[in-house]
C-alpha positions in Angstrom: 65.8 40.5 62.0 66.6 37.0 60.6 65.0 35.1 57.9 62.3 32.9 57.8 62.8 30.4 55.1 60.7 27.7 53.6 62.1 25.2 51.6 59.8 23.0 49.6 60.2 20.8 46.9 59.2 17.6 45.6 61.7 14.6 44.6 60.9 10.9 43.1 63.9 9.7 43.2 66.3 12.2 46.0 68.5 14.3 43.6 66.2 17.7 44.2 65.5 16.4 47.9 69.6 16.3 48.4 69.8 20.0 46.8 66.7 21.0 48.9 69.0 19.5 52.3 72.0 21.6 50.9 69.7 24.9 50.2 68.7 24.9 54.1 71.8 24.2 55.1 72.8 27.5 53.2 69.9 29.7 54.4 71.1 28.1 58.0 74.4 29.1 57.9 73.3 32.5 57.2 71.3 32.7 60.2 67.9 31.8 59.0 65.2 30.0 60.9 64.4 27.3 58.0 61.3 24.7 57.5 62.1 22.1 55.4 59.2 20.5 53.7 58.0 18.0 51.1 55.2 18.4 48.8 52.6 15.1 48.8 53.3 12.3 46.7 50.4 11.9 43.5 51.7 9.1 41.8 50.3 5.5 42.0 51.9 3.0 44.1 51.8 0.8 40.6 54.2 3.3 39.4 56.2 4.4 42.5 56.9 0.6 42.4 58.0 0.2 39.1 60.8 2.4 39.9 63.1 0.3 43.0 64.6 3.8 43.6 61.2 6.0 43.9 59.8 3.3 46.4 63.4 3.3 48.0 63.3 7.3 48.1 59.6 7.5 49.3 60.0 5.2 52.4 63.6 7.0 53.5 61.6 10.6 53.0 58.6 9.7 55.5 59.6 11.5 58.1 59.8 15.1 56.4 57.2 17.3 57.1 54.4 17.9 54.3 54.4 21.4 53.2 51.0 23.4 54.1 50.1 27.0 53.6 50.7 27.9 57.0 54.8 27.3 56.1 54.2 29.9 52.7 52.4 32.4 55.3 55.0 32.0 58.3 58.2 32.3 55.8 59.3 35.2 54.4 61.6 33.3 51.8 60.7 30.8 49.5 62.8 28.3 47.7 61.2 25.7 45.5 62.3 22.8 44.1 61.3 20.7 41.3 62.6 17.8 38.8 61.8 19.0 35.2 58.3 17.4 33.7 59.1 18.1 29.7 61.0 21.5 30.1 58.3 22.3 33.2 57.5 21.6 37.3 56.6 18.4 38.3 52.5 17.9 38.9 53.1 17.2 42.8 54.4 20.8 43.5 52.5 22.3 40.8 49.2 21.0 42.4 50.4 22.2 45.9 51.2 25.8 44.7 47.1 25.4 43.0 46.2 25.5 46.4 47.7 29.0 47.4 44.8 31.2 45.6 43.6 32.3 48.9 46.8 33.1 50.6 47.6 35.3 47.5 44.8 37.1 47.3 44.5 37.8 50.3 48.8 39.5 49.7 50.2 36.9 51.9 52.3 35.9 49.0 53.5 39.2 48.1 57.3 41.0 48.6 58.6 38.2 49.6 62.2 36.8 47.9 62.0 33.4 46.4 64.3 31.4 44.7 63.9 27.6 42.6 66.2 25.0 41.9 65.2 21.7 39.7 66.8 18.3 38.5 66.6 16.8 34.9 68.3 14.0 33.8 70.4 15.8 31.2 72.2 18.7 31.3 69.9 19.8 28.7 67.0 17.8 29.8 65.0 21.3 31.0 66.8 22.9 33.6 66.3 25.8 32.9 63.5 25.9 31.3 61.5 24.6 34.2 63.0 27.4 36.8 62.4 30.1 34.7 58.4 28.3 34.6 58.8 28.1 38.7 59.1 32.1 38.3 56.5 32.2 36.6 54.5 31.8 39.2 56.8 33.7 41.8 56.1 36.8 39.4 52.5 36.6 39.8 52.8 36.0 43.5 54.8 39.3 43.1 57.8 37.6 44.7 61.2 39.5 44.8 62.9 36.8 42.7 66.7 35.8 44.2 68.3 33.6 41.3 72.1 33.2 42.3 73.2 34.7 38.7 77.3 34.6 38.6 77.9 36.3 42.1 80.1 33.7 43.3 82.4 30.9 41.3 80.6 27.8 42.9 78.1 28.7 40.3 80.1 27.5 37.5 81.1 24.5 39.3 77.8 23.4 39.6 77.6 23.8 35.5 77.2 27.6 35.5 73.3 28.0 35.8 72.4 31.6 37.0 68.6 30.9 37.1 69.0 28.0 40.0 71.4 25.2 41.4 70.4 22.3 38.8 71.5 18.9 38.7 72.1 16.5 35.4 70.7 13.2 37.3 71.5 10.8 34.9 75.5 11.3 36.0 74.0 10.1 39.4 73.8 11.8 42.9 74.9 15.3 42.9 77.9 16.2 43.2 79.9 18.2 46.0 80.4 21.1 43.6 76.4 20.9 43.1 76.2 20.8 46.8 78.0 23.6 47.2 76.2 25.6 44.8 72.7 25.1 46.6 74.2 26.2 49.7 75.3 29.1 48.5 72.3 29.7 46.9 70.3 29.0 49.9 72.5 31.4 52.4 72.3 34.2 49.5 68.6 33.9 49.6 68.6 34.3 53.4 71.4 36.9 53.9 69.0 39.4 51.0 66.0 39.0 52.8 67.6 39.5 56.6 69.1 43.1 54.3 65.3 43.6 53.1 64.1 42.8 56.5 66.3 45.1 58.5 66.1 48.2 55.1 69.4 47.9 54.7 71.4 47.0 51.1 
């Protein structure tokens, strides 16, 4: 039985939405049925505006699919991604995954492997403070949490974080190496839950 993955995420300016491309890709390759799909935009236009490369990535992102709660209930994978907001999840996803109280309650949330992944703009900037705040929530969901740890050197060439692929975006775009480490990321999250699906390790 193959995965069902859904990929959501939220990106100003296209750094997490290019890991959040590489992460399906991954899942993909490992034979999962994937939904890629973007959180709504909360911000102002004043202030998407002020910013030539958030108006730039907005318009070049309209055709993605906005995320619902019917994706979290058809998936049996989650991965999330998220910029860093001070050390924590940006307000767009965090106000989508306020909308979920129903679907956990009623344990539509529950068993299912999830993974983040997140972009500040320094290599200290939060990274890993704001995945280990996405699982947060993934805990309370009572989410089988999937983080890609060391298991495989394209971690450390993507700067060696075992909580989630994370980018430093003030270098720029990310890089193949970063790339590479969301895909591999995605396709372990797939391959684990295909094992859990099928009860086999």
């Amino acid at each position: 039985m193959s995965a069902k993955v859904a990929v959501v995420y939220y990106s100003s300016t296209g750094n997490v939405h290019q890991l959040a491309k590489a992460v399906a890709e991954g899942a993909e390759k490992a034979g999962a049925e994937v939904r890629l799909r973007r959180v709504p935009e909360l911000a102002p236009d004043a202030a998407i505006d002020a910013n030539p490369a958030w108006r730039e990535h907005v318009e070049a992102t309209k055709d993605v699919e906005i995320a619902t709660l019917d994706d979290l209930e058809w998936a049996n994978a989650y991965a999330f991604g998220s910029p860093t907001r001070y050390g924590n999840i940006a307000a767009q996803l965090k106000q989508f995954i306020d909308t979920t109280g129903g679907l956990w309650h009623r344990g539509g949330l529950a068993d299912k492997p999830a993974t983040g992944f997140t972009s500040a703009h320094n290599a200290h900037g939060g990274n890993e403070a704001t995945t280990l705040a996405l699982y947060n929530t993934f805990h309370h969901w009572g989410s089988i949490i999937v983080a890609p740890g060391y298991t495989n050197p394209v971690v450390y060439g993507a700067g060696g974080n075992p909580y989630g692929t994370s980018h430093a975006g003030g270098a720029g775009a990310p890089s193949v190496e970063t790339l590479e480490a969301a895909r591999y990321q995605g396709e372990r999250l797939a391959t684990i839950t295909a094992r859990l699906q099928a009860g086999t390790r």
